[in-house]
N, C-alpha and C positions, 0 to 999 in steps of 0.2 A: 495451454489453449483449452477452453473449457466452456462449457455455457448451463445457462440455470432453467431447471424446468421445474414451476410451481401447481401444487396440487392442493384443491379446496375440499376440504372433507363436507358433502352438502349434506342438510339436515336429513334427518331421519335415517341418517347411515346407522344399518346394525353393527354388532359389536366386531370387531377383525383387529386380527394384528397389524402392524405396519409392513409387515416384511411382505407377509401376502397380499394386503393393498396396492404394493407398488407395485408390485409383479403382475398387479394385473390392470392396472394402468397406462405402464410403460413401454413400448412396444420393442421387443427384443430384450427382455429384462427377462434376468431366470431367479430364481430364489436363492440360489447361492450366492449372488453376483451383490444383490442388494444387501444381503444383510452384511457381505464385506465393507458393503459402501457405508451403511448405517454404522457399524464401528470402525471406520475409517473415519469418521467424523464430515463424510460430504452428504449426507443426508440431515438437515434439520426441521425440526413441527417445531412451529411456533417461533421459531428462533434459536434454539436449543437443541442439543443432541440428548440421544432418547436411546432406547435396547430396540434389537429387533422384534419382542415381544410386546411392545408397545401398543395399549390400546386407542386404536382413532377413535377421535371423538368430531359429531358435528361441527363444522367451520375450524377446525384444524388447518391450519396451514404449512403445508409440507413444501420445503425446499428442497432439491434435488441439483449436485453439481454431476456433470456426465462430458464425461473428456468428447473433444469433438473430434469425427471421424480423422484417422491418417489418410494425410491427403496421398493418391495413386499416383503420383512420380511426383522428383524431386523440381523447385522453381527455382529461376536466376534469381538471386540477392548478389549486389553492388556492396561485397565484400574485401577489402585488399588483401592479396598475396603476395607470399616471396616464391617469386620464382627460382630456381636453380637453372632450371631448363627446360627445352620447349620444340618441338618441331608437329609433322603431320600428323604423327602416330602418339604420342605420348606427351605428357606434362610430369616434370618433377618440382615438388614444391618441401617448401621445410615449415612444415605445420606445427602452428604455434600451441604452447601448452592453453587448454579450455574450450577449444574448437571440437567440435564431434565429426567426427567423418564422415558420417552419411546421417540423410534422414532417418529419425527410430523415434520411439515414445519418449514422448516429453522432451523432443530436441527435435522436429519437425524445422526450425528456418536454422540460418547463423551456421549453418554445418561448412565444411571444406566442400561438400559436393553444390549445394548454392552457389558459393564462391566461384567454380571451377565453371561452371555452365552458362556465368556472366560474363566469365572471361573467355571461354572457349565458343560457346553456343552450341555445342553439341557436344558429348561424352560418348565413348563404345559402348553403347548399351548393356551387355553382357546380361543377365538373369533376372536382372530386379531393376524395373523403371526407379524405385525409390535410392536405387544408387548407383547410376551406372559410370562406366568407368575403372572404379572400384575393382581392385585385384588383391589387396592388401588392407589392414588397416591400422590404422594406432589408439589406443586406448585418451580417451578426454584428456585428462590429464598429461598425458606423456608427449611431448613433444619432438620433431622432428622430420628425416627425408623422408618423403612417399613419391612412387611413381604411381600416375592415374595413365590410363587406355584413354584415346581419344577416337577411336574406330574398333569395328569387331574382329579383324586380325588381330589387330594389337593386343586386344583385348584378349583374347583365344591366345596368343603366344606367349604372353606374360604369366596367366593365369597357368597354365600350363609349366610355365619354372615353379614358378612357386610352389604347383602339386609336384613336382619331382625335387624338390628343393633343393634347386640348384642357385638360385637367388643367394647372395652374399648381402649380409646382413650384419652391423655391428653398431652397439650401444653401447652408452657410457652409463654411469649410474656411480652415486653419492651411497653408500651402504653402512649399515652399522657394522659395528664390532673390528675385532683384529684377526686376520688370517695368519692361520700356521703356516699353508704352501702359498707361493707365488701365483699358483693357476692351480686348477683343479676342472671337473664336471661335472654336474648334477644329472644324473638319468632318474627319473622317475615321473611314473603315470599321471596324468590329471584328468580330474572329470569335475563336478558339481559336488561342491559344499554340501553333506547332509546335515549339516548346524545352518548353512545360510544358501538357498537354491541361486542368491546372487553373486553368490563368491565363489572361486573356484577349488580346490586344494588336492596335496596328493594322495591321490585314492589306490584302492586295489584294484586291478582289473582297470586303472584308467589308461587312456589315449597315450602314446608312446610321447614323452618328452622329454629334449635331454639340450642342454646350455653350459655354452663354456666357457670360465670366467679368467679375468688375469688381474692380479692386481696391479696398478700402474700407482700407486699414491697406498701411502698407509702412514694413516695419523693418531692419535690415542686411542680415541674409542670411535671416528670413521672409517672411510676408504673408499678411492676412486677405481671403481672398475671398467673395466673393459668387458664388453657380454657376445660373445657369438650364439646365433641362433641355429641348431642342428632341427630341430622344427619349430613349427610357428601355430601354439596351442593358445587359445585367451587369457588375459594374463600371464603368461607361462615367467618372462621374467620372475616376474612381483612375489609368485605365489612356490617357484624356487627356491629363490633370494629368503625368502622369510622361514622355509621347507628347515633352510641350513641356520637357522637363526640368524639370519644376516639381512632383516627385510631392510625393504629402499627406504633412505629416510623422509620422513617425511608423509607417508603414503597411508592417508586413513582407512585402508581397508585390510591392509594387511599387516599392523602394528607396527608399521613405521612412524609412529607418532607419539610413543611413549619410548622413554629412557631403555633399553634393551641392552646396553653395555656400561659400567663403570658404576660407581654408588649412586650416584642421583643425588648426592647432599650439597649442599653451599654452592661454592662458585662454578661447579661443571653444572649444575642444574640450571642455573640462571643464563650459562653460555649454551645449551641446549636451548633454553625455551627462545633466547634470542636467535638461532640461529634455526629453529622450527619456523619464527614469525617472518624470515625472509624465505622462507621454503614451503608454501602454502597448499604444495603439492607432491607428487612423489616423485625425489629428484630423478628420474629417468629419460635419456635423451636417447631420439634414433640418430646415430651420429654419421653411416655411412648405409649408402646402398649400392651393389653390385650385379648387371646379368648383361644378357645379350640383348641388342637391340633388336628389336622383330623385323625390320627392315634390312639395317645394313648389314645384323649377323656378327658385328663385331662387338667386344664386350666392353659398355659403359660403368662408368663408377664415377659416383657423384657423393659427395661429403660436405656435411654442416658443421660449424663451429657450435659449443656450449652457449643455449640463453644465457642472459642475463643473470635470471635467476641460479642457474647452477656455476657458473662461472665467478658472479659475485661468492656465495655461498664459499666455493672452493679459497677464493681469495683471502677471505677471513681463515681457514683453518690455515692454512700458509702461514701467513704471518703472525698468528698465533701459537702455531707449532710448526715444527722443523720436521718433514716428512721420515716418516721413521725407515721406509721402504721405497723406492720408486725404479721403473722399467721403461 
């Protein structure tokens, strides 16, 4: 979402660069901000992208794209859900892989919080208009159970498992490579990527994080896991899973998406890139969720089967290979 603001250089402009032209033009525009945008390529004179040193000339015409404001709470969209389950206090749904979970930049409509607000009419508020509800989330791409708060109890007593993490949590996941143990753990810190501030990886001094794995399927050069969550860091699976050279397949951002196991020549290459072209994301599923219910106080547990996607996927290694391991 975005909109164009056009600027006419009138005659007898003295000489200026462009960066400081616009900054003083544009109202809440700083110098740093613009000459981002001028080598982002959403600033064009003339039609054309220029340097921020760019000299204006009379009747220059400058185009300007400028993201439009984040709307202050999220709105109903007439979205379909799968519901699991539903009463006064809570909604559980199995969110499909490509959905965003809440309002954020450059994902403002189409989220699972839209969805949930058309169908419920009102969400537990909790801390942020822009997602209420929201106690948990799942990354775009990964699919699966989530519980949403439907009131501010709910909301306050859910949120509240999660911070003692007592919430039972378990995924499934398509992984490269062959494991030596059956099960194992990964403990180690996460914070932000110093190569990429969007990515996350394991750092010194990062945020305590630690995931349990089992292998339940083991094929040449995949494996079906099982993933328990001892906490709940962003990314923490993905950025693990790949920590141990075992990223998720499939998964553009943490080299799930090139050959990471066996030679890469002839016919495992070709059954790779085929079996990448049905997995167009990073095979990762939320396959179970477990806590107390804020109400009744007794402990629910709700479970989704494998999409399509990863279910198809597994079907093919199957009948192509004869599982080498299975639990």
């Amino acid at each position: 979402m975005s909109h164009i603001v056009e600027l006419v250089v009138p005659p007898g402009k003295k000489k200026e660069r462009l960066d400081v032209y616009i900054t003083g033009h544009v109202e809440n525009a700083t110098r740093n901000k613009v000459q981002q945008a001028i080598r982002g390529g959403t600033v064009l004179v003339n039609g054309g992208q220029v340097r921020p040193s760019y000299t204006v000339m009379p009747d220059d015409v400058i185009q300007i794209t400028l993201p439009r404001p984040a709307p202050t709470e999220a709105l109903p969209e007439n979205i379909p859900l799968e519901i699991l389950f539903e009463d006064d206090d809570l909604i559980v749904v199995n969110k499909p892989a490509g959905m965003v979970t809440h309002p954020a930049y450059g994902n403002y409509t189409g989220t699972l919080v839209n969805a949930l607000l058309y169908h419920c009419g009102t969400l537990g508020p909790g801390r942020d208009p822009i997602r209420p509800g929201i106690v948990h989330r799942l990354d775009k791409e990964t699919s699966g159970v989530m519980v949403v708060a439907k009131n501010d109890v709910a909301h306050a007593k859910l949120a509240k498992q999660f911070a003692l993490r007592t919430i039972r949590r378990e995924y499934h996941a398509i992984v490269w490579g062959r494991f030596r143990d059956p099960s194992g753990l990964i403990d180690a810190g996460l914070g932000r990527s110093k190569s990429d501030r969007k990515k996350m990886a394991v750092v010194d001094g990062g945020k305590a994080a630690a995931t349990e794995y089992t292998v339940l399927e083991q094929f040449p050069y995949l494996a079906l896991l099982r993933l328990k969550l001892r906490t709940g860091r962003t990314h923490q699976i993905r950025v693990h899973l790949a920590h141990i050279h075992h990223p998720v397949f499939g998964d553009p951002t943490y080299n799930g998406r090139r050959i990471v196991w066996g030679s890469g020549a002839g016919a495992q290459k070709s059954e790779v890139q085929r079996f990448l072209a049905l997995m167009p994301r990073q095979a990762l599923h939320a396959k179970t969720i477990g806590f107390v219910h804020p109400s009744t106080r007794r402990e629910v547990f709700f479970e989704t089967g494998l999409p399509a996607d990863m279910g198809g996927l597994l079907d093919l290694l199957r009948s192509a290979n004869t599982p080498i391991r299975g639990s």
